[in-house]
C-alpha positions as CSV (number, residue, x, y, z in Angstrom):
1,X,-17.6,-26.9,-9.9
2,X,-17.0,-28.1,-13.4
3,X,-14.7,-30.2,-15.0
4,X,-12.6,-28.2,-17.0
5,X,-12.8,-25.7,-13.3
6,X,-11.2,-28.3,-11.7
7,X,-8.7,-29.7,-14.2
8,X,-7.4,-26.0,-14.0
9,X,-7.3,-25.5,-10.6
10,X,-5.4,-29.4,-10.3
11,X,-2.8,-28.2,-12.9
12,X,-2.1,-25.0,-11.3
13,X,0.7,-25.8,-9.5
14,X,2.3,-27.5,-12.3
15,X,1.6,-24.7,-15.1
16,X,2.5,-21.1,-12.4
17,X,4.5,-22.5,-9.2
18,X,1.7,-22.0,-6.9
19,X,-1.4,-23.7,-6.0
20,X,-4.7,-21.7,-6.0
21,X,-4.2,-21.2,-1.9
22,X,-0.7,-19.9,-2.3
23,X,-2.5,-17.7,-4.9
24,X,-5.4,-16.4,-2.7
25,X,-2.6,-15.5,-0.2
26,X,-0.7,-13.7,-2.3
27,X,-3.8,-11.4,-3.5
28,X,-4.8,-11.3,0.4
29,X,-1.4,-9.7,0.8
30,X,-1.8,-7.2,-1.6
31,X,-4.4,-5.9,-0.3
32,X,-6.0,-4.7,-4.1
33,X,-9.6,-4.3,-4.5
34,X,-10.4,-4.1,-8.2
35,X,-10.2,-7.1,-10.5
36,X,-7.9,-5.4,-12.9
37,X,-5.2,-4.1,-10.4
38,X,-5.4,-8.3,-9.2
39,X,-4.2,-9.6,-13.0
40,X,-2.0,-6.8,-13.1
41,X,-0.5,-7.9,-10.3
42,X,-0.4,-12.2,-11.5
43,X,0.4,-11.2,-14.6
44,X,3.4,-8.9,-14.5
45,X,4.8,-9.1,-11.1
46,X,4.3,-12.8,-11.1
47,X,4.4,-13.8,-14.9
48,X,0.8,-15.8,-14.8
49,X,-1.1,-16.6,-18.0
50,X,-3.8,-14.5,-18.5
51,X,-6.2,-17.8,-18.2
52,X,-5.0,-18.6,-15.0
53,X,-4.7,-15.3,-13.7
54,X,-8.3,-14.6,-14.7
55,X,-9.4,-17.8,-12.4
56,X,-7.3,-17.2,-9.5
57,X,-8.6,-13.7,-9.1
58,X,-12.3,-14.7,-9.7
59,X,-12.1,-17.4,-7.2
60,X,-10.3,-15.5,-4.6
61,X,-13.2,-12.5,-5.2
62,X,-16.4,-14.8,-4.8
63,X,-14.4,-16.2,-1.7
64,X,-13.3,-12.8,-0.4
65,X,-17.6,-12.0,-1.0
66,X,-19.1,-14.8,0.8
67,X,-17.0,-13.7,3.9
68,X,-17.8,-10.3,3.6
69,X,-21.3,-11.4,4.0
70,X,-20.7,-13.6,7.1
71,X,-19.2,-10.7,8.9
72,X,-21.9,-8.4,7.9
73,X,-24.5,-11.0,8.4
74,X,-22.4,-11.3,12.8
75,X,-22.9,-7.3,12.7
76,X,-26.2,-6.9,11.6
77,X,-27.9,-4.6,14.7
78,X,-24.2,-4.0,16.1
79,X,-22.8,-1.7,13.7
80,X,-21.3,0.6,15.7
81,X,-18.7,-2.7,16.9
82,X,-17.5,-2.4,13.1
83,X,-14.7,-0.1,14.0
84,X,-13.5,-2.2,16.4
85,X,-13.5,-5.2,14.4
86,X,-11.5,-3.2,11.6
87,X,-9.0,-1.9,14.0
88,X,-8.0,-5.8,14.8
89,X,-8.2,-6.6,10.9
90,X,-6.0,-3.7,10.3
91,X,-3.2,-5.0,13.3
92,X,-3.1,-8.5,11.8
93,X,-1.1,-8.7,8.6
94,X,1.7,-6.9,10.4
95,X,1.8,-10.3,11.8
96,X,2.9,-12.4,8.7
97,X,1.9,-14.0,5.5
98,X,0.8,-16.8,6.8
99,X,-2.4,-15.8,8.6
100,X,-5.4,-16.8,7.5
101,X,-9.2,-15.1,8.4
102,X,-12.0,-17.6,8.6
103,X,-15.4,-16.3,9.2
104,X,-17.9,-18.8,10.4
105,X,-21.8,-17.7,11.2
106,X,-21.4,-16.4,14.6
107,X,-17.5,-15.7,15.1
108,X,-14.6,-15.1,13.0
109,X,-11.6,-17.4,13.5
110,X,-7.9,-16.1,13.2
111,X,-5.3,-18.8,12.2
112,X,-2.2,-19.8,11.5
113,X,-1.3,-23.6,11.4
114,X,-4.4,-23.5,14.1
115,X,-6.3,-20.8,15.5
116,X,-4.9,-18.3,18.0
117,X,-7.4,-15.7,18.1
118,X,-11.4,-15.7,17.8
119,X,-13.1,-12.2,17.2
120,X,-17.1,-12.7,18.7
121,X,-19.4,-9.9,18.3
122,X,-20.7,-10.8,21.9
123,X,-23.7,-8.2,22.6
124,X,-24.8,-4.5,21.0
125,X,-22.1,-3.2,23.3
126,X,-19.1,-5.4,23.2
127,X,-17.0,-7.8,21.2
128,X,-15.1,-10.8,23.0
129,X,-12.3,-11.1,22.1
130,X,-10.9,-15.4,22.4
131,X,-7.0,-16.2,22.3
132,X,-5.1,-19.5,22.5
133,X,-2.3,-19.8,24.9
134,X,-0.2,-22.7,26.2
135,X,0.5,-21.5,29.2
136,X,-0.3,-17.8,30.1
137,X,-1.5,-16.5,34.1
138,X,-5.0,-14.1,33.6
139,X,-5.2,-11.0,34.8
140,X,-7.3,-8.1,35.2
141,X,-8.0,-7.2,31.8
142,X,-7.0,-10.8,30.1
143,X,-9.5,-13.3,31.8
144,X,-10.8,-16.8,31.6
145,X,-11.8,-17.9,28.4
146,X,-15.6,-17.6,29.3
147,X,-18.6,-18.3,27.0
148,X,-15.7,-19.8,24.6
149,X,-14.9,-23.2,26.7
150,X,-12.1,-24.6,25.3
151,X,-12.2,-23.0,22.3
152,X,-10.1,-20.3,23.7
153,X,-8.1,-20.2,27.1
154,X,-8.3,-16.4,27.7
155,X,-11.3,-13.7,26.8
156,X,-10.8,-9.8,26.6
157,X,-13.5,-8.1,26.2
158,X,-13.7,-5.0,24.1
159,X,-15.6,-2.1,23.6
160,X,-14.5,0.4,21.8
161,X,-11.8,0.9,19.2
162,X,-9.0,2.7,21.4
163,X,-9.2,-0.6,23.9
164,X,-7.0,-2.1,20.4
165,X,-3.9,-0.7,22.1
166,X,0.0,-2.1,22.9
167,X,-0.7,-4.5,25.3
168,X,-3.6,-5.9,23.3
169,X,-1.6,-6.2,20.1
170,X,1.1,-7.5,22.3
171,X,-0.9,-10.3,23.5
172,X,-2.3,-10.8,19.5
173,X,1.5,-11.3,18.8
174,X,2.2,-14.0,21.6
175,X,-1.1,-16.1,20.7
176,X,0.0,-16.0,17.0
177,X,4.1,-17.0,17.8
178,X,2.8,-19.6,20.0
179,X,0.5,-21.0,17.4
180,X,3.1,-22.8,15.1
């Protein structure tokens, strides 16, 4: 990164009341795709400088790319476990603001001040599904964490896109409260 990259990025705070993360959550939020509806957005709705604008939606777009390429890279020979990867990415912002997606190479982590939830296409058939929970019995459906160790406490595993139903979403919701 150069210089003068950086010396923005440091003075961002200062200059529009956010830094570049607070940004990149904000455009996460709004869900936009194009770069022009994302300065629209900065600049009117948020009164950001073009200059600034321009770099906050640039950065969050080459980030926003190299995850989309980790997740396609983890689904490469298991694209028919897209939907059901989806149908989670759909349920989580109805959580809150403040959660964060991290892909990694083989998994993609779910966070909020740590992670609650780890989405791991597992085979060609199935997607494991890893949560974090203090203190929670398993069950039939919502067993031992598994392959995950102590990544996770609890696995569900998952293989097709109506399995995303009330109780999982409920159990999504109590991994997320519980991760403050």
């Amino acid at each position: 990164m150069d210089q003068a990259l950086q010396s923005m990025i440091a003075n961002m705070p200062e200059k529009t009341g956010k830094s570049l993360e607070e940004w990149k959550a904000i455009l996460a939020q709004a869900n936009l795709s194009k770069h022009g509806e994302m300065l629209k957005l900065l600049k009117s709705e948020h009164g950001v400088s073009h200059g600034f604008a321009n770099t906050i939606v640039s950065l969050y777009r080459q980030d926003s790319e190299e995850e989309e390429d980790l997740v396609a890279l983890q689904y490469q020979g298991k694209e028919n476990l897209m939907p059901i990867y989806e149908a989670i990415m759909q349920f989580l912002p109805s959580l809150g603001a403040d959660v964060k997606i991290a892909p990694k190479k083989g998994s993609v982590s779910i966070i909020r001040k740590r992670q609650f939830l780890l989405i791991k296409p597992a085979t060609k058939s199935r997607i494991d599904l890893g949560f974090k929970f203090k203190d929670r019995e398993t069950g039939s459906r919502l067993g031992a964490s598994g392959p995950f160790g102590t990544m996770c406490t609890h696995r569900v595993i998952i293989e097709s896109p109506e399995e995303i139903d009330d109780e999982l979403k409920s159990w999504i919701k109590e991994a997320y409260s519980e991760s403050i």
